[in-house]
PyMOL commands that place a pseudoatom at each C-alpha (Angstrom):
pseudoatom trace, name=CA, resn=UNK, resi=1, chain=A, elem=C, hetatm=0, pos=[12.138, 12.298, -4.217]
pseudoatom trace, name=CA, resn=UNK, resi=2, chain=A, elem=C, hetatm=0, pos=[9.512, 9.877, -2.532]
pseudoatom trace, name=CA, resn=UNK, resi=3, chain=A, elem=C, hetatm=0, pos=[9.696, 6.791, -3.976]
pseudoatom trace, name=CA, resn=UNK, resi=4, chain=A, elem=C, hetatm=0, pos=[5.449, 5.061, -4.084]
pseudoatom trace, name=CA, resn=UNK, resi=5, chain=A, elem=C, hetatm=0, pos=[4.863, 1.837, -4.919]
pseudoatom trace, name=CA, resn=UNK, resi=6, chain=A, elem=C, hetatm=0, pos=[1.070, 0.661, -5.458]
pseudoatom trace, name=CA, resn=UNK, resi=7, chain=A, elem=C, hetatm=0, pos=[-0.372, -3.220, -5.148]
pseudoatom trace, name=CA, resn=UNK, resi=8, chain=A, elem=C, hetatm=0, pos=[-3.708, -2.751, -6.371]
pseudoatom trace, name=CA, resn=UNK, resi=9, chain=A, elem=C, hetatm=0, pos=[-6.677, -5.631, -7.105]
pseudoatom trace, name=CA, resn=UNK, resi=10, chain=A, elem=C, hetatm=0, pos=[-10.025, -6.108, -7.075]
pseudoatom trace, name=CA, resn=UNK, resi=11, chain=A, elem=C, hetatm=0, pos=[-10.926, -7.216, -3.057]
pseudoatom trace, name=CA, resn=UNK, resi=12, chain=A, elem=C, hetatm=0, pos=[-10.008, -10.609, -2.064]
pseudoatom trace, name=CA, resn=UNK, resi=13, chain=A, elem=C, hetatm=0, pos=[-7.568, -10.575, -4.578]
pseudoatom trace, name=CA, resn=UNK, resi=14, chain=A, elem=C, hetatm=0, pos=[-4.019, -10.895, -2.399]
pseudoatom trace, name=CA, resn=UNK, resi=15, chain=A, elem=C, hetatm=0, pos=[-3.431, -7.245, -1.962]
pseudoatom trace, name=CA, resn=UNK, resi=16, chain=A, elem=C, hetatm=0, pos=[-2.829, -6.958, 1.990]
pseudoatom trace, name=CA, resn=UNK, resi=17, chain=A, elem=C, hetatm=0, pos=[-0.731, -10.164, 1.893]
pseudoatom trace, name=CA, resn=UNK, resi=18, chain=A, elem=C, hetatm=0, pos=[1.162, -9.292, -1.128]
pseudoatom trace, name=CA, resn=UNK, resi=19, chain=A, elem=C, hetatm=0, pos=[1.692, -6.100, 0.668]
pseudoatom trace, name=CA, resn=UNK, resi=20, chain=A, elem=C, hetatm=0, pos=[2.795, -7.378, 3.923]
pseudoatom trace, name=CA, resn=UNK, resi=21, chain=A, elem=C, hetatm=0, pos=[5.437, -9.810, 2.909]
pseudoatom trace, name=CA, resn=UNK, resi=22, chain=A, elem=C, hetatm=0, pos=[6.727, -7.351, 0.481]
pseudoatom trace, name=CA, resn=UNK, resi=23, chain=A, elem=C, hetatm=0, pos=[7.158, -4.835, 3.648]
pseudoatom trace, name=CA, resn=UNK, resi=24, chain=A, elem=C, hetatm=0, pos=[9.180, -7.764, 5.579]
pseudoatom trace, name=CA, resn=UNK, resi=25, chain=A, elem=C, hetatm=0, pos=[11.114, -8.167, 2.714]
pseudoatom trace, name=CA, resn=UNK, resi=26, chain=A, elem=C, hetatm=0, pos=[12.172, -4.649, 1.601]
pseudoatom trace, name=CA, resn=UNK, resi=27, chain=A, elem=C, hetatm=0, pos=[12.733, -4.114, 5.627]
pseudoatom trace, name=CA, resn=UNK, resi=28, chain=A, elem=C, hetatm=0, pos=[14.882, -7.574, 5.698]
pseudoatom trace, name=CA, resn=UNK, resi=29, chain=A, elem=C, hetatm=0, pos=[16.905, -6.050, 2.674]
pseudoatom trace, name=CA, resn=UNK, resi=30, chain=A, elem=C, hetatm=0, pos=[17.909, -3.275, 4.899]
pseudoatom trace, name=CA, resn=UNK, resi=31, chain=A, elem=C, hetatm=0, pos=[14.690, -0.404, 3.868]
pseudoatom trace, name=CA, resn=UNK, resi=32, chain=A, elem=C, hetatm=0, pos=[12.861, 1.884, 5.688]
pseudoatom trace, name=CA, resn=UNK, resi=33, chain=A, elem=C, hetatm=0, pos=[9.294, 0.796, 4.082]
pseudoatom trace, name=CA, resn=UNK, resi=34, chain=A, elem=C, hetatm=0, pos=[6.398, 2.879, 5.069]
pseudoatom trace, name=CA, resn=UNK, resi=35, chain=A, elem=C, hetatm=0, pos=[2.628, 2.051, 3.685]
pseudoatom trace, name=CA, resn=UNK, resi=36, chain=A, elem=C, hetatm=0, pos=[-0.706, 4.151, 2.996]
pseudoatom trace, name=CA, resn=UNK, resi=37, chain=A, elem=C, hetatm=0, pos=[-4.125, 1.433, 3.176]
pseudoatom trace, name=CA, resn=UNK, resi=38, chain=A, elem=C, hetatm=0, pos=[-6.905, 2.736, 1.002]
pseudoatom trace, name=CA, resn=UNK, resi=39, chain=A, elem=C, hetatm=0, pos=[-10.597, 1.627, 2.563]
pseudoatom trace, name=CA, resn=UNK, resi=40, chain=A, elem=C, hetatm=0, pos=[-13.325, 1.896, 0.810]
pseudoatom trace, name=CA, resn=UNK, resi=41, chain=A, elem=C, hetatm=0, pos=[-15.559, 1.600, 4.294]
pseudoatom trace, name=CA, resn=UNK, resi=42, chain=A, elem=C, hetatm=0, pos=[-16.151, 3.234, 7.185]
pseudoatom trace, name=CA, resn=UNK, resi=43, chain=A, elem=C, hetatm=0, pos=[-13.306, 1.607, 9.380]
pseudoatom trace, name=CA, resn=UNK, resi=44, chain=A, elem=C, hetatm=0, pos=[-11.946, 2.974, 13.104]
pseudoatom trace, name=CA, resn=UNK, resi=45, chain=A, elem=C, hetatm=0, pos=[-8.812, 1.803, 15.039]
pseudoatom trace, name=CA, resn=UNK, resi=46, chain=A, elem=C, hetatm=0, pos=[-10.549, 2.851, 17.875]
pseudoatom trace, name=CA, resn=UNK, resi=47, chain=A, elem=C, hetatm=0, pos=[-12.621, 1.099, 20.254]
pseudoatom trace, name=CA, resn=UNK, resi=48, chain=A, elem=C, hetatm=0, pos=[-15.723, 2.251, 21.995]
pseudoatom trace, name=CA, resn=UNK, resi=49, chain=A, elem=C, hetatm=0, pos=[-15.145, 3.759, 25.568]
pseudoatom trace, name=CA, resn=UNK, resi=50, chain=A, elem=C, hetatm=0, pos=[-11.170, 4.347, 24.873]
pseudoatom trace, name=CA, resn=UNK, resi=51, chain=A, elem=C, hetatm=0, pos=[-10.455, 7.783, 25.999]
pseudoatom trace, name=CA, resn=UNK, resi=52, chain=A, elem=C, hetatm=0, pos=[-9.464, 8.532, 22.231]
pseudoatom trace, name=CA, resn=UNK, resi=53, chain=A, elem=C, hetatm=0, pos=[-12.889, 7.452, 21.317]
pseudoatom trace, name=CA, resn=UNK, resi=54, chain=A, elem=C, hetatm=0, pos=[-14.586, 9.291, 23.646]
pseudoatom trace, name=CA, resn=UNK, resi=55, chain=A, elem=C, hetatm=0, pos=[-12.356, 12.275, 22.753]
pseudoatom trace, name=CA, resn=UNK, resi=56, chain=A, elem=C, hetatm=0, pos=[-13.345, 11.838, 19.086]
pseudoatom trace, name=CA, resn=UNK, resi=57, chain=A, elem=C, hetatm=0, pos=[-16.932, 11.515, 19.794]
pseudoatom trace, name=CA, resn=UNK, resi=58, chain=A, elem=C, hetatm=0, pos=[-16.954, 14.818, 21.839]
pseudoatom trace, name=CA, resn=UNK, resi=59, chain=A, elem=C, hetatm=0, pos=[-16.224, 16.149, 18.924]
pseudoatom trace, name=CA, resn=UNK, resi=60, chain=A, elem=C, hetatm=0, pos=[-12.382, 16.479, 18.361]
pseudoatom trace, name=CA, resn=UNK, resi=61, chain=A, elem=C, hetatm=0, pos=[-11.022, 16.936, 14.876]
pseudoatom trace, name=CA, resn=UNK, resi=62, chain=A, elem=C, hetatm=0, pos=[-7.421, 15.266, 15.729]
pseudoatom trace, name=CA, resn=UNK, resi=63, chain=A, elem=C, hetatm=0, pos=[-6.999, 12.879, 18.413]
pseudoatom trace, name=CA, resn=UNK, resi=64, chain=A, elem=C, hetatm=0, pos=[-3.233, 12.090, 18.986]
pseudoatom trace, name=CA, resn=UNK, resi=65, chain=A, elem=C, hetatm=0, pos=[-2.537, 9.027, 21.144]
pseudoatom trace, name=CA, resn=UNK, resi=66, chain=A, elem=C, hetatm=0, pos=[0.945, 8.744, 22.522]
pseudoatom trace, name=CA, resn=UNK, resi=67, chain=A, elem=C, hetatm=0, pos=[2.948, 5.826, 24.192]
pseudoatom trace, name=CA, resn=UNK, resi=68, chain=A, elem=C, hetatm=0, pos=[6.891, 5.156, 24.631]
pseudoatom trace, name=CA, resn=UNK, resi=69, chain=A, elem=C, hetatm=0, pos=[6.391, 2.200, 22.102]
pseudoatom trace, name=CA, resn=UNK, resi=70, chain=A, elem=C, hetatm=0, pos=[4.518, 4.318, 19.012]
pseudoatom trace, name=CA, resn=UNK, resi=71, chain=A, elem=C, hetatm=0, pos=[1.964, 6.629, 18.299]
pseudoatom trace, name=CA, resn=UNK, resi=72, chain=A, elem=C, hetatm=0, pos=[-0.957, 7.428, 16.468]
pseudoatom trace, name=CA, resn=UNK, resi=73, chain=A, elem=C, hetatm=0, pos=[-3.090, 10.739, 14.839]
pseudoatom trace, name=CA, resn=UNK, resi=74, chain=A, elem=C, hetatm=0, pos=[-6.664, 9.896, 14.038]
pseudoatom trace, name=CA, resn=UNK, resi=75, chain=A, elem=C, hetatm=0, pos=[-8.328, 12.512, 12.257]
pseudoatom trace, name=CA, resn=UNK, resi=76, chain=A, elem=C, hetatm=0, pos=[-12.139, 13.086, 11.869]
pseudoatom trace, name=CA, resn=UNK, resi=77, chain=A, elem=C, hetatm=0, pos=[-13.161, 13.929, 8.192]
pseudoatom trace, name=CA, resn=UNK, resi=78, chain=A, elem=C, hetatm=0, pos=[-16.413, 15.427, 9.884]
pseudoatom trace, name=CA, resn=UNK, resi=79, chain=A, elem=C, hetatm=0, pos=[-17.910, 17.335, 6.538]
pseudoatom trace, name=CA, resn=UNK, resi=80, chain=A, elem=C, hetatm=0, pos=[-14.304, 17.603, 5.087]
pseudoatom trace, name=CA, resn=UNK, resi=81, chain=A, elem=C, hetatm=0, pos=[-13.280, 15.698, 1.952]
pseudoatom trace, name=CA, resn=UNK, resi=82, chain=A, elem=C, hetatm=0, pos=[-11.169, 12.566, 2.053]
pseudoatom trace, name=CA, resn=UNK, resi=83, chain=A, elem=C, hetatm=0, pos=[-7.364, 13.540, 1.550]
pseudoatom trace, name=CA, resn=UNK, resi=84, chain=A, elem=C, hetatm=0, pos=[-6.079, 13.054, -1.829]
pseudoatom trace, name=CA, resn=UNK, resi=85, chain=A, elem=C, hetatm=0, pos=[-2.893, 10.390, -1.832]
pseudoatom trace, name=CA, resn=UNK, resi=86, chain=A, elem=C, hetatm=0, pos=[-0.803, 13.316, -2.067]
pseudoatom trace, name=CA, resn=UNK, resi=87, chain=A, elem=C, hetatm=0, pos=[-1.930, 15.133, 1.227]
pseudoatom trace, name=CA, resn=UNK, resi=88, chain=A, elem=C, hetatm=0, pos=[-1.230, 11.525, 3.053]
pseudoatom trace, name=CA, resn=UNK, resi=89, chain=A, elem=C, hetatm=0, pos=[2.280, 10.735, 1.467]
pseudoatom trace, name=CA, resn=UNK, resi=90, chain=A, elem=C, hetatm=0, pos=[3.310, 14.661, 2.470]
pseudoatom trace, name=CA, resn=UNK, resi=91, chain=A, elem=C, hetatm=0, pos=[2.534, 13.754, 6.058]
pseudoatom trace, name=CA, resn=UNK, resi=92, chain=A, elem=C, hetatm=0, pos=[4.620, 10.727, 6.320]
pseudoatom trace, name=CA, resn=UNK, resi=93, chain=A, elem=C, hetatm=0, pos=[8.077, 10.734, 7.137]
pseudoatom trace, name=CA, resn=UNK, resi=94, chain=A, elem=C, hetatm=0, pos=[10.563, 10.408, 4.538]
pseudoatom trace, name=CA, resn=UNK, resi=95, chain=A, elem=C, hetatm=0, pos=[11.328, 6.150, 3.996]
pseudoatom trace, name=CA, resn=UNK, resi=96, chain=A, elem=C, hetatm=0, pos=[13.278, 4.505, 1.474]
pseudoatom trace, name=CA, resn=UNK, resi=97, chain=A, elem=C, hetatm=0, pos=[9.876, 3.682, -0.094]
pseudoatom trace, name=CA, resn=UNK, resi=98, chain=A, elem=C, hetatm=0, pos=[5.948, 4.238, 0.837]
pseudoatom trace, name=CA, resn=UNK, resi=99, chain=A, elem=C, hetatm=0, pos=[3.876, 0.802, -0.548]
pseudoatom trace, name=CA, resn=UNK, resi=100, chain=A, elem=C, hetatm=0, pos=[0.288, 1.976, -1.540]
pseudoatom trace, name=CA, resn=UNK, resi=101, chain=A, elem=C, hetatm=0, pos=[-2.345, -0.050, -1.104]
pseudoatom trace, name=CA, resn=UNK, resi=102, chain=A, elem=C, hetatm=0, pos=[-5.362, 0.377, -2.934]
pseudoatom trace, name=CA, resn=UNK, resi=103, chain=A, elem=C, hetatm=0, pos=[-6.171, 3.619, -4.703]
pseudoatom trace, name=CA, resn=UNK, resi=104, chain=A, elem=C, hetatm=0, pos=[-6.704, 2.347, -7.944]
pseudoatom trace, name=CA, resn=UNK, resi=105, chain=A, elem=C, hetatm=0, pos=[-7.340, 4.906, -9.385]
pseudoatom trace, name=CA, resn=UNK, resi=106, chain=A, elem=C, hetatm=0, pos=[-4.236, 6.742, -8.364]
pseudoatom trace, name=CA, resn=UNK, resi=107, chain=A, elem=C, hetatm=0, pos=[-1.294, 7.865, -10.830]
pseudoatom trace, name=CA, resn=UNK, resi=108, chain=A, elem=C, hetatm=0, pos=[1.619, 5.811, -9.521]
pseudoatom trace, name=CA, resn=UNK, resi=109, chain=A, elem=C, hetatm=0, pos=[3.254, 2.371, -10.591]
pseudoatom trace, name=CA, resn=UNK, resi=110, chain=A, elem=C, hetatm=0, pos=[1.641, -0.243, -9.417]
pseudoatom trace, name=CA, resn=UNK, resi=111, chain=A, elem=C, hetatm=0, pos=[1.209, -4.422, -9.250]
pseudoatom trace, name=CA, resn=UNK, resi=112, chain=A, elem=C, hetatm=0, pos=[-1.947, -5.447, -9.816]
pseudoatom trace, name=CA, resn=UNK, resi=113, chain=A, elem=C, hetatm=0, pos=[-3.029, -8.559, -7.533]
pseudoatom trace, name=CA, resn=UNK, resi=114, chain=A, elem=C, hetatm=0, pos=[-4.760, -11.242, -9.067]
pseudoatom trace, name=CA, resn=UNK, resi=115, chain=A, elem=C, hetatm=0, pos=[-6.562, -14.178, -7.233]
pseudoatom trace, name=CA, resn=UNK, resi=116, chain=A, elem=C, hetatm=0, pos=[-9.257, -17.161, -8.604]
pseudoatom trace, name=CA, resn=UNK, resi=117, chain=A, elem=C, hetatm=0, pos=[-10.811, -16.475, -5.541]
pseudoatom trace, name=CA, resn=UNK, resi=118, chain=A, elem=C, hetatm=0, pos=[-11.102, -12.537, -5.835]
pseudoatom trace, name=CA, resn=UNK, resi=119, chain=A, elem=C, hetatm=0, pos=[-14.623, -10.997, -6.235]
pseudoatom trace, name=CA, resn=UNK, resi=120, chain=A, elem=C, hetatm=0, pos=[-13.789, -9.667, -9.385]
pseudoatom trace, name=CA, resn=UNK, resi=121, chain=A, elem=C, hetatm=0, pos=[-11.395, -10.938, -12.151]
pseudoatom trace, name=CA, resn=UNK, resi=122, chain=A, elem=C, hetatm=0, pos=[-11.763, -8.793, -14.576]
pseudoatom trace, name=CA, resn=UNK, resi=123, chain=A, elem=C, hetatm=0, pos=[-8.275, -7.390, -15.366]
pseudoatom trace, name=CA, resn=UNK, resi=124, chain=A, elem=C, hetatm=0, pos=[-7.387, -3.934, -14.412]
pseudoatom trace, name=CA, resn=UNK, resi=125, chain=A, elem=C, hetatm=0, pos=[-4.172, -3.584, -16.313]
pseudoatom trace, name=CA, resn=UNK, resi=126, chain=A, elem=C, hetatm=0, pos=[-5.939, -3.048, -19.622]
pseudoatom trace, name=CA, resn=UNK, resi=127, chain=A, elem=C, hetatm=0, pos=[-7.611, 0.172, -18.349]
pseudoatom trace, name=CA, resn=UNK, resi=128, chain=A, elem=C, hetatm=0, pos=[-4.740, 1.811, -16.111]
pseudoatom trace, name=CA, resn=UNK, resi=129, chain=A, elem=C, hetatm=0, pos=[-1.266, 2.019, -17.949]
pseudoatom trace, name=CA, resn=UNK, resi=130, chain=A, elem=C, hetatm=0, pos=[0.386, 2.604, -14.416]
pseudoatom trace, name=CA, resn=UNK, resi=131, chain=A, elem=C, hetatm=0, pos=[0.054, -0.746, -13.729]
pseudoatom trace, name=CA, resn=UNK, resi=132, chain=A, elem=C, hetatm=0, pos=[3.338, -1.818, -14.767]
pseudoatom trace, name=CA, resn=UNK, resi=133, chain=A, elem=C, hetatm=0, pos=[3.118, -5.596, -13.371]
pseudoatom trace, name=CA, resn=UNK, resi=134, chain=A, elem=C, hetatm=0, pos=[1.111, -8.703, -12.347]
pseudoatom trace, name=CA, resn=UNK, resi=135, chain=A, elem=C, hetatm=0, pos=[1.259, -10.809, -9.543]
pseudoatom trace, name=CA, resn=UNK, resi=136, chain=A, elem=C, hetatm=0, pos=[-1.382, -13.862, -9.757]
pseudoatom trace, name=CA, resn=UNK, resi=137, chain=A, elem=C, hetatm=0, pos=[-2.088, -17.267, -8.522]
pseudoatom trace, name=CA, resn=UNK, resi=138, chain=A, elem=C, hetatm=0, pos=[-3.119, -18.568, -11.794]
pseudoatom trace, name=CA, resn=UNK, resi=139, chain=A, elem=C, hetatm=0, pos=[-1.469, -19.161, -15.370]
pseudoatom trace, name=CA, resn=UNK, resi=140, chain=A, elem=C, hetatm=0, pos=[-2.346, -15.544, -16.778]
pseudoatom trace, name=CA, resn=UNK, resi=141, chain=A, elem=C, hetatm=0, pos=[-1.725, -15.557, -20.898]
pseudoatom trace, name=CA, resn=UNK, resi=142, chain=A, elem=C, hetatm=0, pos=[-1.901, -12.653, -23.521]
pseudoatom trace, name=CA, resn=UNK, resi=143, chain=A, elem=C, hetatm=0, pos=[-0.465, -10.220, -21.242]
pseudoatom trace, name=CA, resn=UNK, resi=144, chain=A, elem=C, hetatm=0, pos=[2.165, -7.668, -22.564]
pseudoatom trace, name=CA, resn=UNK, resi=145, chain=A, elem=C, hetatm=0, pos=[3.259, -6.942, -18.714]
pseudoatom trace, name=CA, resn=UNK, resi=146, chain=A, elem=C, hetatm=0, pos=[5.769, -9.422, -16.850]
pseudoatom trace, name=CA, resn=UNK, resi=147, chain=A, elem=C, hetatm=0, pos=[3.645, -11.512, -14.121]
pseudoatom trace, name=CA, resn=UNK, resi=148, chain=A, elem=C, hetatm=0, pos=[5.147, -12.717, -10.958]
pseudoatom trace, name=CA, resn=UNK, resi=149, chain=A, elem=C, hetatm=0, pos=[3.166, -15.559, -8.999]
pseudoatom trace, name=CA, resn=UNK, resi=150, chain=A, elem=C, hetatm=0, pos=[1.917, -13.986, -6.322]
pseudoatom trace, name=CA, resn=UNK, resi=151, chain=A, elem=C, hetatm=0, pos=[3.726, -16.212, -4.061]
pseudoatom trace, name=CA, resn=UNK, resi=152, chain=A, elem=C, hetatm=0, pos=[7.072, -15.345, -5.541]
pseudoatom trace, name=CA, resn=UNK, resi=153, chain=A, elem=C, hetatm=0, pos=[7.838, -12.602, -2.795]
pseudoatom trace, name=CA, resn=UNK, resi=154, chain=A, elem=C, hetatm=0, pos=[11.642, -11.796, -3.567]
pseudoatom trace, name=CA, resn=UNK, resi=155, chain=A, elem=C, hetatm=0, pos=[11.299, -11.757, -7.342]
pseudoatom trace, name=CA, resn=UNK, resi=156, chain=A, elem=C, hetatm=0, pos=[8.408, -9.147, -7.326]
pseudoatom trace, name=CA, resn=UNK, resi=157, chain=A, elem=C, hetatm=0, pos=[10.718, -7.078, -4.420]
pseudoatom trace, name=CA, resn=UNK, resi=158, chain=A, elem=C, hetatm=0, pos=[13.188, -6.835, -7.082]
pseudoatom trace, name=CA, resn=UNK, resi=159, chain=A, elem=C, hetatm=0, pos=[11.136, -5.818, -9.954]
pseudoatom trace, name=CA, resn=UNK, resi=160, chain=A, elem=C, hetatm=0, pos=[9.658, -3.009, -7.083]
pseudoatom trace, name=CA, resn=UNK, resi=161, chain=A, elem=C, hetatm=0, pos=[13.547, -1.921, -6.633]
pseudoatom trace, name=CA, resn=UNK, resi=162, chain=A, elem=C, hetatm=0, pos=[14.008, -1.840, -10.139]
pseudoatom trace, name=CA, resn=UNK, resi=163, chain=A, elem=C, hetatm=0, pos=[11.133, 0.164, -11.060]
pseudoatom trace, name=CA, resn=UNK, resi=164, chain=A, elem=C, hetatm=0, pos=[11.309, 2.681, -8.485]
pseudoatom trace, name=CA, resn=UNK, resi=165, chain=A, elem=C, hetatm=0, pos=[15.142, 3.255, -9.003]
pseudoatom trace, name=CA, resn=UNK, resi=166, chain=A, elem=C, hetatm=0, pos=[15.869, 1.988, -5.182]
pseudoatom trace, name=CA, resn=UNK, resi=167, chain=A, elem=C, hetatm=0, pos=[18.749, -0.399, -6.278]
pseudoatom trace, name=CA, resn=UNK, resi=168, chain=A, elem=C, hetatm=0, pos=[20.220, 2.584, -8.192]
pseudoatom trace, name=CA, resn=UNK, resi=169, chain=A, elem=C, hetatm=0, pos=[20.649, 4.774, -4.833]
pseudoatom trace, name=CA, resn=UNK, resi=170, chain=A, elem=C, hetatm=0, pos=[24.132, 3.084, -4.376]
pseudoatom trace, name=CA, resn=UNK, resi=171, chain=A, elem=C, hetatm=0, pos=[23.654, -0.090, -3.400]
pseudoatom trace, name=CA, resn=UNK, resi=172, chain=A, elem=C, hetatm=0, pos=[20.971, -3.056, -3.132]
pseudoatom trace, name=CA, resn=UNK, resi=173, chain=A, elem=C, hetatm=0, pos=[21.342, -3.332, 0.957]
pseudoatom trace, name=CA, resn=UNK, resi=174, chain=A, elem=C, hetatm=0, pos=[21.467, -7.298, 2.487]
pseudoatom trace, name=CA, resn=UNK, resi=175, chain=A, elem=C, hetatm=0, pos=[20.780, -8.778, -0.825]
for i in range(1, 175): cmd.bond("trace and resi %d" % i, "trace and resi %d" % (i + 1))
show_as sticks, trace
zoom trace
């Protein structure tokens, strides 16, 4: 069973931090985290005149780039269409726990990220029931959902354990 996670916002509204001291602290609590970024632009890791590029730009579908220290795949949509969630989590290796960023629209449980200085405010939870939490910098009232400040790192990583059932695999590890 894979267990998914989402943190999921409008932009500027704390999702990349949220998730990134959430990884450090599921990893300091002894888990193998892995995460899937959603972007809703046309990004690259790549730079212009790397090898990788050029292989890429040559026209190869799947560039693999290989060191001692890691690795990466890079793989050129071309006139394919962009992988569903599923299709990325069933290329990942199996973790304790994948954290999703992004993909709103996605059926998984998710924290949704809430910021005064986001873009957008308006609140997500009411239209998505698999938002199961909020995480905000601000008071937020008249929600039915438990809120976390956003700042409150440990206390949302055990609400995560809790709701995807990783404290019930034996043990809660270096808590």
């Amino acid at each position: 069973m894979r267990r998914v996670f989402g943190i999921t916002g409008w932009k500027n509204s704390g999702k990349t931090t949220l998730t990134e001291k959430l990884v450090a602290e599921l990893v300091r609590r002894g888990w193998t985290v892995s995460t899937v970024k959603h972007a809703h632009h046309d990004f690259d890791i790549d730079k212009p005149g790397a090898d990788s590029f050029r292989h890429r730009q040559a026209g190869a579908t799947e560039v693999a780039i290989v060191s001692g220290r890691r690795w990466a795949l890079m793989h050129e949509l071309r006139s394919e269409y962009e992988p569903s969630l599923d299709a990325i989590l069933a290329r990942l290796t199996p973790s304790d726990i994948v954290l999703v960023e992004g993909y709103k629209r996605e059926a998984h449980k998710k924290i949704e990220t809430r910021r005064m200085e986001a873009k957008d405010r308006t609140p997500l939870s009411a239209g998505d029931p698999n938002i199961v939490a909020i995480a905000a910098d601000f008071k937020v009232e008249g929600e039915s959902l438990p809120v976390f400040d956003l700042d409150d790192t440990k206390s949302i990583a055990d609400f995560v354990e809790r709701a995807t059932g990783l404290v019930t695999q034996g043990k809660a590890r270096g808590k």
